[in-house]
PDB file of N, CA, C and O in Angstrom:
ATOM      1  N   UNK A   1     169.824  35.370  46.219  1.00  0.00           N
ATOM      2  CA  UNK A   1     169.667  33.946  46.302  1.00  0.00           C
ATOM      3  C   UNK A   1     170.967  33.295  45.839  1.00  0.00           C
ATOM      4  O   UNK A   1     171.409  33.446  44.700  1.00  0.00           O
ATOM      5  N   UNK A   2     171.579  32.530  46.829  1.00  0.00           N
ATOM      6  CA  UNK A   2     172.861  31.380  46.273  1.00  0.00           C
ATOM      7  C   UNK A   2     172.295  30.607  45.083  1.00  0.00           C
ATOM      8  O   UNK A   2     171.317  29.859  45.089  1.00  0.00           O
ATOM      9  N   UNK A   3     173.017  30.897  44.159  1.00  0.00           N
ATOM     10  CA  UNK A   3     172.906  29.292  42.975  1.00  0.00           C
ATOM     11  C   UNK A   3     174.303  28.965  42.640  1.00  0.00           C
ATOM     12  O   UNK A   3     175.141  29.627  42.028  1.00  0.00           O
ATOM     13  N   UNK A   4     174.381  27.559  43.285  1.00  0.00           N
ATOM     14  CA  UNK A   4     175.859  27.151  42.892  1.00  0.00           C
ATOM     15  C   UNK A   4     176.765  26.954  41.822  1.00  0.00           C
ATOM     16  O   UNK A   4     176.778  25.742  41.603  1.00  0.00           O
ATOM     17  N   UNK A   5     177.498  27.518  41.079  1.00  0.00           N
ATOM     18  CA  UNK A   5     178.082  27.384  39.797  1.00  0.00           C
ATOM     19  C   UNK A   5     177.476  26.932  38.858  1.00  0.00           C
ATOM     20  O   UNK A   5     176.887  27.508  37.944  1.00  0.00           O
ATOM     21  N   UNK A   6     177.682  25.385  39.180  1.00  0.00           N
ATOM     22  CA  UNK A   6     177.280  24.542  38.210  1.00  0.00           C
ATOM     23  C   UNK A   6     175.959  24.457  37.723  1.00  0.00           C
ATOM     24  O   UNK A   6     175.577  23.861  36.716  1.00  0.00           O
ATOM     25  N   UNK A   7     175.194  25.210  38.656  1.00  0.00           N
ATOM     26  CA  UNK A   7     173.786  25.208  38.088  1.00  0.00           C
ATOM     27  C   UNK A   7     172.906  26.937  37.543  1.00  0.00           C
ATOM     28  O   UNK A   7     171.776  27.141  37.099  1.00  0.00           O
ATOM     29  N   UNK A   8     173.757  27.637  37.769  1.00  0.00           N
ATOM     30  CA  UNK A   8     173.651  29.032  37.465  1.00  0.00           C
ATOM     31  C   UNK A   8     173.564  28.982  35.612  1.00  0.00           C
ATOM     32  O   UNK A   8     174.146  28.078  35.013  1.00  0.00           O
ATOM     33  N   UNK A   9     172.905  29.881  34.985  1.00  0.00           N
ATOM     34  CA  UNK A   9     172.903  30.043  33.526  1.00  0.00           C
ATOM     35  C   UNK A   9     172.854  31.809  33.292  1.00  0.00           C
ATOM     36  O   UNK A   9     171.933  32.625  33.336  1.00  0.00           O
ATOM     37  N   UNK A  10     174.233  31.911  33.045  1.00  0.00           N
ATOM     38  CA  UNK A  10     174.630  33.395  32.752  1.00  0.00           C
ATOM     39  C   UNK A  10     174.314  33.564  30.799  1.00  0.00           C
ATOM     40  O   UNK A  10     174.497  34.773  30.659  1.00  0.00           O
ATOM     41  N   UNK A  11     174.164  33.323  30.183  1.00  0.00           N
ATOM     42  CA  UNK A  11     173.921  33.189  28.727  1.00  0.00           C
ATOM     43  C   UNK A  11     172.429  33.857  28.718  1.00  0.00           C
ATOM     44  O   UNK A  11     171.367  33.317  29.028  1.00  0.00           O
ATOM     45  N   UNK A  12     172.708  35.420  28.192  1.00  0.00           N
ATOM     46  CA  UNK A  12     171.564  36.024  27.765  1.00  0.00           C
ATOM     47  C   UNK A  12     170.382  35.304  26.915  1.00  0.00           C
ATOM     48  O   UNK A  12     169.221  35.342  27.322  1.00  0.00           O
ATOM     49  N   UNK A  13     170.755  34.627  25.676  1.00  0.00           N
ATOM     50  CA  UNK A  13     170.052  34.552  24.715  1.00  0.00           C
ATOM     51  C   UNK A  13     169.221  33.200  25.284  1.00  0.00           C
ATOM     52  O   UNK A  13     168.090  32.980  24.851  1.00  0.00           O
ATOM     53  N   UNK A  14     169.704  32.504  26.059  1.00  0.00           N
ATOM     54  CA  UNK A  14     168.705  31.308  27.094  1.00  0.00           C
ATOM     55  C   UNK A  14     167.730  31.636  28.213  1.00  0.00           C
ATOM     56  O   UNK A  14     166.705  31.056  28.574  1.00  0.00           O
ATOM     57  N   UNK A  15     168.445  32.921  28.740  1.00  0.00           N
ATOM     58  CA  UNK A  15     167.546  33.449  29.873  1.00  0.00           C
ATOM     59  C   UNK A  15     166.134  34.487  29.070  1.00  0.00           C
ATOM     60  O   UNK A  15     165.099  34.817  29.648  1.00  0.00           O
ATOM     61  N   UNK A  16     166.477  34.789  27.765  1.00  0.00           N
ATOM     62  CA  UNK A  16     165.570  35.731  27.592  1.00  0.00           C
ATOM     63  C   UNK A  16     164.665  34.364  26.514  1.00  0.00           C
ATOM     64  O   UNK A  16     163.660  34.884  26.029  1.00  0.00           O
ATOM     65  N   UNK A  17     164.746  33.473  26.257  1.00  0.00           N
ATOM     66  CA  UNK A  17     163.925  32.453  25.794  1.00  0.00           C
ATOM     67  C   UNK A  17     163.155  31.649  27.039  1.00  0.00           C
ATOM     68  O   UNK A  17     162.188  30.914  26.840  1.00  0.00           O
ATOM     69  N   UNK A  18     163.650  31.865  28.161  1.00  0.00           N
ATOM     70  CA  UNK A  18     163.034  31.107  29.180  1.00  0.00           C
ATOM     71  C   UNK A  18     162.320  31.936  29.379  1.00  0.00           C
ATOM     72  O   UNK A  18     161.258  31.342  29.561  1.00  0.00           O
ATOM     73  N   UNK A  19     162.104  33.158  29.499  1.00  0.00           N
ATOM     74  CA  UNK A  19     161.345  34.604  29.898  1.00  0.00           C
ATOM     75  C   UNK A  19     160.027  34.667  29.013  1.00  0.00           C
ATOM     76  O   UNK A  19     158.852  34.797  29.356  1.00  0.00           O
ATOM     77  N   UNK A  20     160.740  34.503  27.487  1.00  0.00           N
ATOM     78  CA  UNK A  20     159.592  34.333  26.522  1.00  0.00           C
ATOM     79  C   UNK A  20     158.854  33.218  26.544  1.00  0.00           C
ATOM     80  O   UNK A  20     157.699  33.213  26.118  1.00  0.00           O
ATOM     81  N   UNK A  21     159.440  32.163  27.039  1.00  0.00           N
ATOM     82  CA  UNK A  21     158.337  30.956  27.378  1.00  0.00           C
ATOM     83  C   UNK A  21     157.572  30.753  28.475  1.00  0.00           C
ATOM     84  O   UNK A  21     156.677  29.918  28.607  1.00  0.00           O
ATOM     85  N   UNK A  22     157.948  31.523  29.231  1.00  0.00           N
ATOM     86  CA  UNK A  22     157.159  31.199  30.868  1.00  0.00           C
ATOM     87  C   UNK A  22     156.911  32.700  31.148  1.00  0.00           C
ATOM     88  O   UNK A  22     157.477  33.014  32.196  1.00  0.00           O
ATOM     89  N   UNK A  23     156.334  33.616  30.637  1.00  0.00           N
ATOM     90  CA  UNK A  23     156.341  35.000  30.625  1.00  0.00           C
ATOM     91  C   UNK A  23     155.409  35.833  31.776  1.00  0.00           C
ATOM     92  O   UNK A  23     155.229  37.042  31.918  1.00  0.00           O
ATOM     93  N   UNK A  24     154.673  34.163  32.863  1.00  0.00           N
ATOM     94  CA  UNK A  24     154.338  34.811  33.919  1.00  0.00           C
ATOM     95  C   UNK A  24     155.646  34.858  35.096  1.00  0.00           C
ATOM     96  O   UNK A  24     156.555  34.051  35.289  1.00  0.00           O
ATOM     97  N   UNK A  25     155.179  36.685  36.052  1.00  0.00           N
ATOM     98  CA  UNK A  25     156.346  36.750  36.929  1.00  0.00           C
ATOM     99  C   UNK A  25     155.778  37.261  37.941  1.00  0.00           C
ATOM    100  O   UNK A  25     154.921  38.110  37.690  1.00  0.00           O
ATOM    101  N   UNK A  26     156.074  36.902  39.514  1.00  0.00           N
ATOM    102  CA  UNK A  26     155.632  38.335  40.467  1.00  0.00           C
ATOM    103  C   UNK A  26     155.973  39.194  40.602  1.00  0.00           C
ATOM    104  O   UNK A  26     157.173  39.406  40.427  1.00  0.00           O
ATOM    105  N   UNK A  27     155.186  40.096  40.957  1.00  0.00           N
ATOM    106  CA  UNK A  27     155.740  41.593  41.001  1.00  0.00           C
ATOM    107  C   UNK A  27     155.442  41.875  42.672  1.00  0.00           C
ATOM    108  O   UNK A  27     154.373  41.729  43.265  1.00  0.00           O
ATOM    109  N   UNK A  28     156.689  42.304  43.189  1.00  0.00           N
ATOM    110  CA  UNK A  28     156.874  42.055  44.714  1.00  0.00           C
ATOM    111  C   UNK A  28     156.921  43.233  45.349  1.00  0.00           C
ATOM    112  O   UNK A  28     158.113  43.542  45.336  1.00  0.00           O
ATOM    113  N   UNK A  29     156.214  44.199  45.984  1.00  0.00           N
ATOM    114  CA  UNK A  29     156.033  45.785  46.173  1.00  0.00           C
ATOM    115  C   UNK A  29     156.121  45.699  47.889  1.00  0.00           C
ATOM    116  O   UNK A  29     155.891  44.699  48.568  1.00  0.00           O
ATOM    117  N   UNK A  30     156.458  46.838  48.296  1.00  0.00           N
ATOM    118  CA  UNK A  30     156.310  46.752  49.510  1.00  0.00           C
ATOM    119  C   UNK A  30     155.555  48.374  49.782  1.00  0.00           C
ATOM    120  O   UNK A  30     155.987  49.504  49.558  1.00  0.00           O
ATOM    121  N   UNK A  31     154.245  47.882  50.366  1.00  0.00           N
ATOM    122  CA  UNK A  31     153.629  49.623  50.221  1.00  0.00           C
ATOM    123  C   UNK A  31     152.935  49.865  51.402  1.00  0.00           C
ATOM    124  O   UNK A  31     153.411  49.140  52.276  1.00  0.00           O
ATOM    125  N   UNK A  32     151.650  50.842  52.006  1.00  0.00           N
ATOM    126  CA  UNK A  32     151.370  50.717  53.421  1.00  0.00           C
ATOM    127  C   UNK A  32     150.892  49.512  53.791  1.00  0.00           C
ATOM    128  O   UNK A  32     151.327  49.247  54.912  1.00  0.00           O
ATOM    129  N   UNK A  33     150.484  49.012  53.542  1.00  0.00           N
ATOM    130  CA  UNK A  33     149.849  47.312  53.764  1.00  0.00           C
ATOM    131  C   UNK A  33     150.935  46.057  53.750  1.00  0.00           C
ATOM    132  O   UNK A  33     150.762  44.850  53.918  1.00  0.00           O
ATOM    133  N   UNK A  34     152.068  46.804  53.492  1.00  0.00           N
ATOM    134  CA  UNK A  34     153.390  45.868  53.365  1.00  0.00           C
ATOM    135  C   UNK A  34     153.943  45.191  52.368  1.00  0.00           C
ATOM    136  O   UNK A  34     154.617  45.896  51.617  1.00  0.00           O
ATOM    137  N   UNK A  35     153.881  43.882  52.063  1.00  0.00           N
ATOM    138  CA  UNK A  35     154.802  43.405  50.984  1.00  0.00           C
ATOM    139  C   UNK A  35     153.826  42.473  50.208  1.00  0.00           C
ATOM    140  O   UNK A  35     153.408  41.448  50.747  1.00  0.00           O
ATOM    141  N   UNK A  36     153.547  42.740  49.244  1.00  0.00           N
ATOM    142  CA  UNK A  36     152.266  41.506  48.598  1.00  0.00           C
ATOM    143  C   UNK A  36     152.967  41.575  47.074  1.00  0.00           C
ATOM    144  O   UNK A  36     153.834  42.299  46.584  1.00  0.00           O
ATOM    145  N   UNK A  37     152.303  40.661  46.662  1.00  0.00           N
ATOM    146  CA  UNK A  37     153.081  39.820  45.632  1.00  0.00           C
ATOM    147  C   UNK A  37     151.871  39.286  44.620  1.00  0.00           C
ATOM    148  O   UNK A  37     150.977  38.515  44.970  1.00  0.00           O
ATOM    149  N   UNK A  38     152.008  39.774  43.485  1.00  0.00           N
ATOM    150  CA  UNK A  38     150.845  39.580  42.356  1.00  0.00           C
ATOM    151  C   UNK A  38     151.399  39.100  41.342  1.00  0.00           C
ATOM    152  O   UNK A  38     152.319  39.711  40.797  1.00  0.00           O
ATOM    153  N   UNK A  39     150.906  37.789  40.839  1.00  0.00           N
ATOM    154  CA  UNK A  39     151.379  37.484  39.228  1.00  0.00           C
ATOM    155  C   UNK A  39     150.857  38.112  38.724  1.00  0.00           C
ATOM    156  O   UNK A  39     149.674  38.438  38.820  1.00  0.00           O
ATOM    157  N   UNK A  40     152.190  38.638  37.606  1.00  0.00           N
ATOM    158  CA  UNK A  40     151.862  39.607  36.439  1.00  0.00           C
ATOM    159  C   UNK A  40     152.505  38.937  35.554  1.00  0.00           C
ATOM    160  O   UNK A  40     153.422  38.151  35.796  1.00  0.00           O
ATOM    161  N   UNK A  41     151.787  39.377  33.819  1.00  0.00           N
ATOM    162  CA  UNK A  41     152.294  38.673  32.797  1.00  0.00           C
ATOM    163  C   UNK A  41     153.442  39.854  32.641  1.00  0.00           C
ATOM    164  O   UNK A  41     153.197  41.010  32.984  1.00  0.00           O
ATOM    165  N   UNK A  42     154.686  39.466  32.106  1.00  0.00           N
ATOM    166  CA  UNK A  42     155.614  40.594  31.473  1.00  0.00           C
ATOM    167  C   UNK A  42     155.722  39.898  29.756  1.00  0.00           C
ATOM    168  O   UNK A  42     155.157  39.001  29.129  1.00  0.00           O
ATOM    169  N   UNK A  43     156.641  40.768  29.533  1.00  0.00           N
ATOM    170  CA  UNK A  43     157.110  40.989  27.948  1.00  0.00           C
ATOM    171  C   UNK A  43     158.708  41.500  28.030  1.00  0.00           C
ATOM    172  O   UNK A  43     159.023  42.437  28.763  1.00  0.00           O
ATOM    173  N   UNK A  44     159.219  41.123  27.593  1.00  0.00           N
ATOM    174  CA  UNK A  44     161.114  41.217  27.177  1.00  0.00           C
ATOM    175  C   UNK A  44     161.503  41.850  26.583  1.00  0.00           C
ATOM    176  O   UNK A  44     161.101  41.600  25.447  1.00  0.00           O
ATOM    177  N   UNK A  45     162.154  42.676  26.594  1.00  0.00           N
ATOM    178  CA  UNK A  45     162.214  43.697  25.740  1.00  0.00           C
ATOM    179  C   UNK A  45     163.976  44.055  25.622  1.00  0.00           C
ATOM    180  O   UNK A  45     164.557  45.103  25.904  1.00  0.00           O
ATOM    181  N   UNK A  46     164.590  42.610  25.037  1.00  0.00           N
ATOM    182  CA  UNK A  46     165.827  42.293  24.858  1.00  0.00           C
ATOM    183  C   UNK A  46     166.918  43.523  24.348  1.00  0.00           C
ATOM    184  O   UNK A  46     168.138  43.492  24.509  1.00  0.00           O
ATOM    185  N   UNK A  47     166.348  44.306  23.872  1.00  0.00           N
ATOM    186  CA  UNK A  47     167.123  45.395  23.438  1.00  0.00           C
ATOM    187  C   UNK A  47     167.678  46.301  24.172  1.00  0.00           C
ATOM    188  O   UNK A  47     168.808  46.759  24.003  1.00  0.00           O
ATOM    189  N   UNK A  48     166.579  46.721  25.370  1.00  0.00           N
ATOM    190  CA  UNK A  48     166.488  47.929  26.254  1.00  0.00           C
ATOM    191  C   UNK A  48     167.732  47.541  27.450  1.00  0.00           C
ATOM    192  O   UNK A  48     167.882  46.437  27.974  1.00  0.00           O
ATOM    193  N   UNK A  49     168.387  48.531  27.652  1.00  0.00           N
ATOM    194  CA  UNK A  49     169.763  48.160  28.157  1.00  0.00           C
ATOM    195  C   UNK A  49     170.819  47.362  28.050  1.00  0.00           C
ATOM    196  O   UNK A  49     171.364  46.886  27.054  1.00  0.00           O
ATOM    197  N   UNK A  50     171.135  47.231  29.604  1.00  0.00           N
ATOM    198  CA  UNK A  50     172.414  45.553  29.134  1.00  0.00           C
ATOM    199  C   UNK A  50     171.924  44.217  29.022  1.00  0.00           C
ATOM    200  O   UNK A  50     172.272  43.304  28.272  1.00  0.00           O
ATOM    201  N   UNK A  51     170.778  44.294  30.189  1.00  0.00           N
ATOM    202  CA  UNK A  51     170.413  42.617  30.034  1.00  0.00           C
ATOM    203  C   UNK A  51     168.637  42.803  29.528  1.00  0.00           C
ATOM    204  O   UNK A  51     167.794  41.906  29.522  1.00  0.00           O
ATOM    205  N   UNK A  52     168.467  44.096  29.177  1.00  0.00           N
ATOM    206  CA  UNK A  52     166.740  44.137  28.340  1.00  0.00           C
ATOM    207  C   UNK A  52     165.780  44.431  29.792  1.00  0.00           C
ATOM    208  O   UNK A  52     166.164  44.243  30.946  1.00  0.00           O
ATOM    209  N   UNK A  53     164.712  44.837  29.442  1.00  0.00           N
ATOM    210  CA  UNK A  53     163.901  45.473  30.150  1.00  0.00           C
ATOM    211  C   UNK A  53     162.746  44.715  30.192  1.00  0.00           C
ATOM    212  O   UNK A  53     162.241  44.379  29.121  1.00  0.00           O
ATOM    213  N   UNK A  54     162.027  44.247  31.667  1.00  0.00           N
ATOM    214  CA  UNK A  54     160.425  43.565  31.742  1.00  0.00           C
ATOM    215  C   UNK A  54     159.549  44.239  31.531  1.00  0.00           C
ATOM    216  O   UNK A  54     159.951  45.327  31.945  1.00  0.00           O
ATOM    217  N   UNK A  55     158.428  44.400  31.102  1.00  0.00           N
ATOM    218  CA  UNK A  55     157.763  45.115  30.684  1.00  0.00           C
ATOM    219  C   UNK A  55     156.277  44.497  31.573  1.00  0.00           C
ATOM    220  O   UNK A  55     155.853  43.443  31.098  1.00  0.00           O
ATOM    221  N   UNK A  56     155.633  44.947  32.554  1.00  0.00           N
ATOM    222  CA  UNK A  56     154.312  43.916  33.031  1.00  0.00           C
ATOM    223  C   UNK A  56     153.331  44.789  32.913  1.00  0.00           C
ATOM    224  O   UNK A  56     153.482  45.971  32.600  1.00  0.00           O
ATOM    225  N   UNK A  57     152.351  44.273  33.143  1.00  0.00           N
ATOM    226  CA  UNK A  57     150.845  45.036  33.013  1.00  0.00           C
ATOM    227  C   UNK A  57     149.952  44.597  33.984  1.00  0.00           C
ATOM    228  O   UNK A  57     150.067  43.395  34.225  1.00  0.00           O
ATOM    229  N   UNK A  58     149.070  45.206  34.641  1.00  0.00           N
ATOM    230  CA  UNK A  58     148.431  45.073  35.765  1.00  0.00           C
ATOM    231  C   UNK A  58     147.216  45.578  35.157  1.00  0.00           C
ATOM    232  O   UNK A  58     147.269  46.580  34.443  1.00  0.00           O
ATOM    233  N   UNK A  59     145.863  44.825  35.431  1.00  0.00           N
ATOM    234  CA  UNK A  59     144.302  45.239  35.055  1.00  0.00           C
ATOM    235  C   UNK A  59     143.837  46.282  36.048  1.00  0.00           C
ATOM    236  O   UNK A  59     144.173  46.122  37.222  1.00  0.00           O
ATOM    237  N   UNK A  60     142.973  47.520  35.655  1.00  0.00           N
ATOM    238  CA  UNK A  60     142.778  48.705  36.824  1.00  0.00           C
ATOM    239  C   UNK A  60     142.144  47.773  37.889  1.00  0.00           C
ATOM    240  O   UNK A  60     142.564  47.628  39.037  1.00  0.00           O
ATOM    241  N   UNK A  61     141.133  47.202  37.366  1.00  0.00           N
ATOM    242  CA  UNK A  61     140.698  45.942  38.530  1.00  0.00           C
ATOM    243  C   UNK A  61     141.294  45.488  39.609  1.00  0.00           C
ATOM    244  O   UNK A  61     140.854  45.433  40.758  1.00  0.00           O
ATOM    245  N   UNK A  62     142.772  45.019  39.005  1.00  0.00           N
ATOM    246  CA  UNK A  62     144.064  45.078  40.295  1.00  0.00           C
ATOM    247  C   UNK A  62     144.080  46.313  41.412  1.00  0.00           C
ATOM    248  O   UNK A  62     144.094  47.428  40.891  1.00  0.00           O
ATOM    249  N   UNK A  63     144.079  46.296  42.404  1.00  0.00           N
ATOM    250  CA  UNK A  63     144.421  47.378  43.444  1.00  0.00           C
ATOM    251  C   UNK A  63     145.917  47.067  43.509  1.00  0.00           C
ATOM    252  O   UNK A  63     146.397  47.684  44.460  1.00  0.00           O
ATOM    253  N   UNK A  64     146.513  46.600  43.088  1.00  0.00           N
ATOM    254  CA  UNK A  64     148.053  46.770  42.532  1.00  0.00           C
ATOM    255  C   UNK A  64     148.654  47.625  42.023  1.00  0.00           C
ATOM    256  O   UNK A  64     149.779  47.998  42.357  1.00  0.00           O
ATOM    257  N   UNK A  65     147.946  48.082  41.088  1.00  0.00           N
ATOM    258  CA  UNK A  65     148.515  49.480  40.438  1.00  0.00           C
ATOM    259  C   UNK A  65     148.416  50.599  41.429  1.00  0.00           C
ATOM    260  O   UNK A  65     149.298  51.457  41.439  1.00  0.00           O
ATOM    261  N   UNK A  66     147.685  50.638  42.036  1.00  0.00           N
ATOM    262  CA  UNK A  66     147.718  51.890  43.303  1.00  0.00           C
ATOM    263  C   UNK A  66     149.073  52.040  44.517  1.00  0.00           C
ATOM    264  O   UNK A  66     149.782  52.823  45.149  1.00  0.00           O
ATOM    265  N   UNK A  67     148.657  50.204  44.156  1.00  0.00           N
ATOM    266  CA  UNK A  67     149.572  50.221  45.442  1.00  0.00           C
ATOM    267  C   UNK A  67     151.194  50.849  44.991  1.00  0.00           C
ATOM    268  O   UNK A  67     151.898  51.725  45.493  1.00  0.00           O
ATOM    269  N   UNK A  68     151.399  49.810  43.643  1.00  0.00           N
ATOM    270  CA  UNK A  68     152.461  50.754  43.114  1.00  0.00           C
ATOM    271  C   UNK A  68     152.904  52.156  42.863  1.00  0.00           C
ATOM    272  O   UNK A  68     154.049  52.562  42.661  1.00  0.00           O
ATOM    273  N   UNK A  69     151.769  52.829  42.915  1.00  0.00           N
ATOM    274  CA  UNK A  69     152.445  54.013  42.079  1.00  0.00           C
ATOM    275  C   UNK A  69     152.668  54.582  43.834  1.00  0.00           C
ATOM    276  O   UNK A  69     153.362  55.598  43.872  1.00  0.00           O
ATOM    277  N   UNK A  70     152.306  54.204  44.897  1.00  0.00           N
ATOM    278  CA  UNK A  70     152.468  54.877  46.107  1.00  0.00           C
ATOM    279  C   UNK A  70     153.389  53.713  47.351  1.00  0.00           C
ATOM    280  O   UNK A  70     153.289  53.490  48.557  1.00  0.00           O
ATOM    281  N   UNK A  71     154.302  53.188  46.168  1.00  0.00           N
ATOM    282  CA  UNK A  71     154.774  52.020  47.045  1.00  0.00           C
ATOM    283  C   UNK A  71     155.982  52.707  47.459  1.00  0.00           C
ATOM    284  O   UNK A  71     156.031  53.861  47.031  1.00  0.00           O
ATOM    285  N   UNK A  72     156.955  52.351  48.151  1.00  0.00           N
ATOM    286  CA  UNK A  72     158.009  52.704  48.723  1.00  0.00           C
ATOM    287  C   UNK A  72     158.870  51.905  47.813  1.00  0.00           C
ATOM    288  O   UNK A  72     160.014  52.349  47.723  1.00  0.00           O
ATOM    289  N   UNK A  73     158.536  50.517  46.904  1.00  0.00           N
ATOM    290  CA  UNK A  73     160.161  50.117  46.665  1.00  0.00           C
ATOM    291  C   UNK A  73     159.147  49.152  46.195  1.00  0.00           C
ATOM    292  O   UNK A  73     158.120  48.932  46.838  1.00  0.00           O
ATOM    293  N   UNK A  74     159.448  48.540  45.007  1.00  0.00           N
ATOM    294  CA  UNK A  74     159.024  46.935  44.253  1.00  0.00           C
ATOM    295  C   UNK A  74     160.061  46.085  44.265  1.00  0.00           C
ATOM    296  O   UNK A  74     160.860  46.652  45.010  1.00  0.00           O
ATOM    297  N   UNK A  75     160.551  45.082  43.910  1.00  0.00           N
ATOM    298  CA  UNK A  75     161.703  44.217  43.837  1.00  0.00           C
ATOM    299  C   UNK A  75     161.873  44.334  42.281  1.00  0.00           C
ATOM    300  O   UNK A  75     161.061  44.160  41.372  1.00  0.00           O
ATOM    301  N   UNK A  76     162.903  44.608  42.276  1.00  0.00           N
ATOM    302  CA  UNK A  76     163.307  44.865  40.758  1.00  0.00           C
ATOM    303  C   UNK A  76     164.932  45.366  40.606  1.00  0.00           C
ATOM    304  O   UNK A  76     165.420  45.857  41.624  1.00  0.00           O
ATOM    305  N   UNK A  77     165.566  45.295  39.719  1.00  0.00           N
ATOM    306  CA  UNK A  77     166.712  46.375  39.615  1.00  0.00           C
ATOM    307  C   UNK A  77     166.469  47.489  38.565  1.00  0.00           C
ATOM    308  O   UNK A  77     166.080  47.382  37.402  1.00  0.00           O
ATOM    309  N   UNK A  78     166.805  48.597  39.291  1.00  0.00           N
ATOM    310  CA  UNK A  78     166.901  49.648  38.136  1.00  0.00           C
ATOM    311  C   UNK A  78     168.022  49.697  36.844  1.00  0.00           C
ATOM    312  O   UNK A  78     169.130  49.165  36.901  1.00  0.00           O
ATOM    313  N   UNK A  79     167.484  50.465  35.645  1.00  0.00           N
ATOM    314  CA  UNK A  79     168.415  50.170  34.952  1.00  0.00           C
ATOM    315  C   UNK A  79     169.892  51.041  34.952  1.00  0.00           C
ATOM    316  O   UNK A  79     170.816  50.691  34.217  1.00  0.00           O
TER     317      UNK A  79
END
C-alpha cells in the first residue's frame, strides 16, 4: 500500500501503542475456499525480533483455525 511521506509513521514505540490500543486485526489466509478474512484479537509482543511479533488467537468454534493450519499462505511477514 502507497502512504505518502508525510503521512507514514515509522517510530516503533507509536506503532506498537496504536497496536496496544486498537488490538483488533484481520487475519487474511488464502486456503481451498480462497481468501477470507477474520477479525482476530492479537497481542504485541514488542520484544520478539526487529519490529516484535503479533500474537492472535482464534476460538476452535472458528473454522479458521483449520483453514489455517492447511492454508497455502496468510498475509503476514515472516520473521
Amino acid at each position: 500500500m502507497y502512504v505518502p511521506p508525510h503521512f507514514a509513521e515509522t517510530r516503533a514505540d507509536r506503532l506498537h501503542a496504536l497496536i496496544a490500543a486498537h488490538p483488533l486485526g484481520a487475519l487474511v489466509t488464502l486456503g481451498a475456499s480462497g481468501l477470507t478474512a477474520n477479525h482476530t484479537p492479537f497481542l504485541l509482543d514488542p520484544a520478539a525480533g526487529a519490529h516484535g511479533r503479533l500474537i492472535g488467537h482464534v476460538a476452535r468454534n472458528n473454522p479458521v483455525w483449520e483453514e489455517v493450519r492447511d492454508a497455502q499462505s496468510t498475509l503476514g511477514e515472516p520473521d
